[in-house]
N, C-alpha and C positions, 0 to 999 in steps of 0.2 A: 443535668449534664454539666461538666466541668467547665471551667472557661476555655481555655484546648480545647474541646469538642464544640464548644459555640462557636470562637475562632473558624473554625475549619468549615461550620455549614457556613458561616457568611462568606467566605472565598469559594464555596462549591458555590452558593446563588451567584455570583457576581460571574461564575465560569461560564463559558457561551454552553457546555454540554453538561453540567452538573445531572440532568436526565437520563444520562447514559450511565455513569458511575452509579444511578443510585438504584439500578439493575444487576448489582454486583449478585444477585442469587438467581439470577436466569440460566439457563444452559448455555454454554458459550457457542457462538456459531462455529470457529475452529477450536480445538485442543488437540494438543498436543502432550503424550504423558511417557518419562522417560526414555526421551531421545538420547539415542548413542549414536557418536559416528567417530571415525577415525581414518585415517588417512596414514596408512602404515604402520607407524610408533607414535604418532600425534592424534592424542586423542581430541578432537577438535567439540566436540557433547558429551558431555559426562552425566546424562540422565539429565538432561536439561527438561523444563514442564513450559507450558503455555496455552493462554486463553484470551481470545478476541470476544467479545460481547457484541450483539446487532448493535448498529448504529453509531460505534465510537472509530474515534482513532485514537490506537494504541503507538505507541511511541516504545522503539528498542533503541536501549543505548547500551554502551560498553566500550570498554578502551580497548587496540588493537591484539586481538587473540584472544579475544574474548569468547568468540564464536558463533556472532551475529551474524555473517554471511552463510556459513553451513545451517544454521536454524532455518534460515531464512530460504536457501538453498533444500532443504530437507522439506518447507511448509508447500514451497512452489514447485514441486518435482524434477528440481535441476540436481538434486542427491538424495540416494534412498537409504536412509537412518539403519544403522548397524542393528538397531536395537529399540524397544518402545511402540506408539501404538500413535496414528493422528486420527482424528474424527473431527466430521463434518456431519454437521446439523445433528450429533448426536450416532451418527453412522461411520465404522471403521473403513477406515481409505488406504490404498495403499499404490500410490501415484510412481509409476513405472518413468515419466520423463516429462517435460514441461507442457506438453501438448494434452496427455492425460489427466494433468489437473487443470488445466485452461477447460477441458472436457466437463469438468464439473463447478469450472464459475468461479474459476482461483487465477488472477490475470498479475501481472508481474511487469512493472516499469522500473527496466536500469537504468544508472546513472549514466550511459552509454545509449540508451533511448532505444537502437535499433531502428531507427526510422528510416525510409528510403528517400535520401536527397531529391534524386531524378524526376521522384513521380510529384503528383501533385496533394493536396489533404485531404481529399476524397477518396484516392485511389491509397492512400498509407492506412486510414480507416479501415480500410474494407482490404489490405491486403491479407489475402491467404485466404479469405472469407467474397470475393469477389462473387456480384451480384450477375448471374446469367439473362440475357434476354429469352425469351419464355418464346413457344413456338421450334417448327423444325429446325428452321434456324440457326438458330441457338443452340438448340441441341446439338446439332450438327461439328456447327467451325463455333462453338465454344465460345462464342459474341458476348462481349460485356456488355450489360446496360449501363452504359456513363450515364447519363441522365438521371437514372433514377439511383442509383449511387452517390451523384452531387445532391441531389435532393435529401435522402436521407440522412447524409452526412450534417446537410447545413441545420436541419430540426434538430440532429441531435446534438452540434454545438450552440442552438440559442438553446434546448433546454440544459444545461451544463450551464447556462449563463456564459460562456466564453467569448469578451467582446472584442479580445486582440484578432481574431481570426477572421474577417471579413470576407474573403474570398476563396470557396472550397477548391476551386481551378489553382490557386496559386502553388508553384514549386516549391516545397521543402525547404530546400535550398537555399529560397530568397531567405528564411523568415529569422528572427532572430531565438537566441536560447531558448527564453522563456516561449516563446509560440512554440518550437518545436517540442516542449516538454506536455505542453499545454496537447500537442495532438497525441503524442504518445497515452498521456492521461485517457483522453475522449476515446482513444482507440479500446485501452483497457477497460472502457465503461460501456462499449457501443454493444456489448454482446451479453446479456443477461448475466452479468457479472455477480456471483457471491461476495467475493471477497476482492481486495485491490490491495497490493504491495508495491509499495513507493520507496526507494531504492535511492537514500541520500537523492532525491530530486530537484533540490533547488542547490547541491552541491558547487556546481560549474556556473554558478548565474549570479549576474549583481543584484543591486538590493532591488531597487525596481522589478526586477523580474521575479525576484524571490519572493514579492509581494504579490504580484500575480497568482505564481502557482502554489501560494497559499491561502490566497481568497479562494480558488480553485478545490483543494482538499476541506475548506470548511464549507462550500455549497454542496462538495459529494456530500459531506458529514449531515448535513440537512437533507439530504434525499432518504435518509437510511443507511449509505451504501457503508458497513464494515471497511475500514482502514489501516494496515498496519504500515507503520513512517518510520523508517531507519534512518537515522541523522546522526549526525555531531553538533551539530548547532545548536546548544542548551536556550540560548531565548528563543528561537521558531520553537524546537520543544514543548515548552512552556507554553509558548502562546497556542498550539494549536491540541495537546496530546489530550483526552480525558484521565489516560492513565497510560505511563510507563513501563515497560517492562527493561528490568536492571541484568544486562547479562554479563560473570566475570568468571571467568576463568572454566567458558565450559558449560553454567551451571547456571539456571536466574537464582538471581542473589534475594529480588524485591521485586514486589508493584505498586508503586507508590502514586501519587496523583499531585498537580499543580496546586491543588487545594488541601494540601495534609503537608508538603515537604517544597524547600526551597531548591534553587538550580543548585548552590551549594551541598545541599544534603546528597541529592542527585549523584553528581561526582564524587563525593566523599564516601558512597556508598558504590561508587560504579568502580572505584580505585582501590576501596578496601577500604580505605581508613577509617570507615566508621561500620556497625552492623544497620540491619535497616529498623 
């Protein structure tokens, strides 16, 4: 092998997920194969393609119009692609609205969170999915089990490792950015989740925080759990992506990897000025 090819495997060893890129001949858990969409006269996909692999975090990046949020928007059933074909685990899907592909294990965290201040981090978990007490009861007048709702909730933030959250009773409201990102995360992971989309998540948050809910995405990434991370921030990029996806003008340009191309290459390839 060349020097460039040795180069490259010592920066995939040195990578915390070099194991997942070196699965690049697996079936992808989602794909995506020419996407079109458009939105009047703006064709916002122009046959765009895409593939997540089990176990990694994929990283989408692209300059503004690029048409990261319709892909993104088309993967999670928030728009249904003019055009093209998506598959999951190898089966064609064709996801009707957000709820429909939540339906098959495709969960979606906005930079907007959607968390409800009011309640507390038990009851934001379990909203919409809220646990019944068992018996007439229950049946009846429709009685939530809080109890056993704060209990589930708190297992499944130690097993997430989430150590800013200490009390599942406490209000929303109190908690700061990063905790409130941190529950919307655990919420998208409490329900036999396939896939996870992370929606510029540590966009609104100082670094502190930002370090949080990126220790956070590289414990999912050691659970197994598929990842895909839309960002602008070229170093969290970098630091966390196993491989990139280059989206410009419509169309992936590239899939490049921390271990084969610099943040430099990245942008020069996300802007045009270079091929990949």
């Amino acid at each position: 092998m060349d020097s460039k090819g040795e180069a490259v495997n010592d920066m995939d060893r040195n990578h915390p997920s070099s194991d997942a890129r070196g699965k690049a001949n697996q079936r992808p858990v989602l794909r995506a194969t020419g996407l079109v969409k458009s939105f009047g006269r703006v064709e916002a996909l122009r046959g765009t393609d895409f593939e997540l692999l089990a176990g990694e975090v994929l990283a989408v990046i692209g300059d503004n119009g690029a048409g990261k949020s319709t892909l993104i928007k088309c993967l999670s059933g928030a728009a249904i692609p003019d055009e093209g074909t998506l598959e999951l685990h190898g089966e064609i899907v064709h996801f009707r609205d957000p709820q429909h592909a939540r339906n098959y294990g495709i969960e979606t965290v906005y930079q907007t969170l959607a968390v409800s201040p009011a309640l507390d981090i038990a009851s934001n978990l379990y909203l919409g999915r809220e646990v019944r007490r068992k018996g007439v009861a229950g049946a009846l007048f429709r009685l939530l089990d809080t109890e056993k709702m704060r209990r589930m909730a708190q297992e499944h933030l130690r097993a997430l490792g989430i150590e800013t959250l200490q009390d599942v009773k406490q209000a929303v409201e109190t908690l700061s950015g990063g905790q409130r990102q941190a529950v919307a995360v655990a919420r998208a992971t409490a329900f036999g989740s396939k896939v996870v989309i992370l929606d510029e998540p540590t966009a609104a948050l100082g670094v502190r925080e930002s370090g949080q809910v990126v220790a956070l995405i590289k414990r999912l990434r050691e659970s197994g759990l598929p990842i895909i991370f839309i960002s602008h921030d070229m170093p969290q990029v970098f630091e966390i992506a196993d491989r990139i996806h280059v989206q410009r003008l419509g169309r992936r340009v590239a899939v490049i990897s921390p271990g084969t191309h610099t943040m430099e290459d990245a942008v020069a390839i996300m802007t045009g000025a270079r091929a990949a």
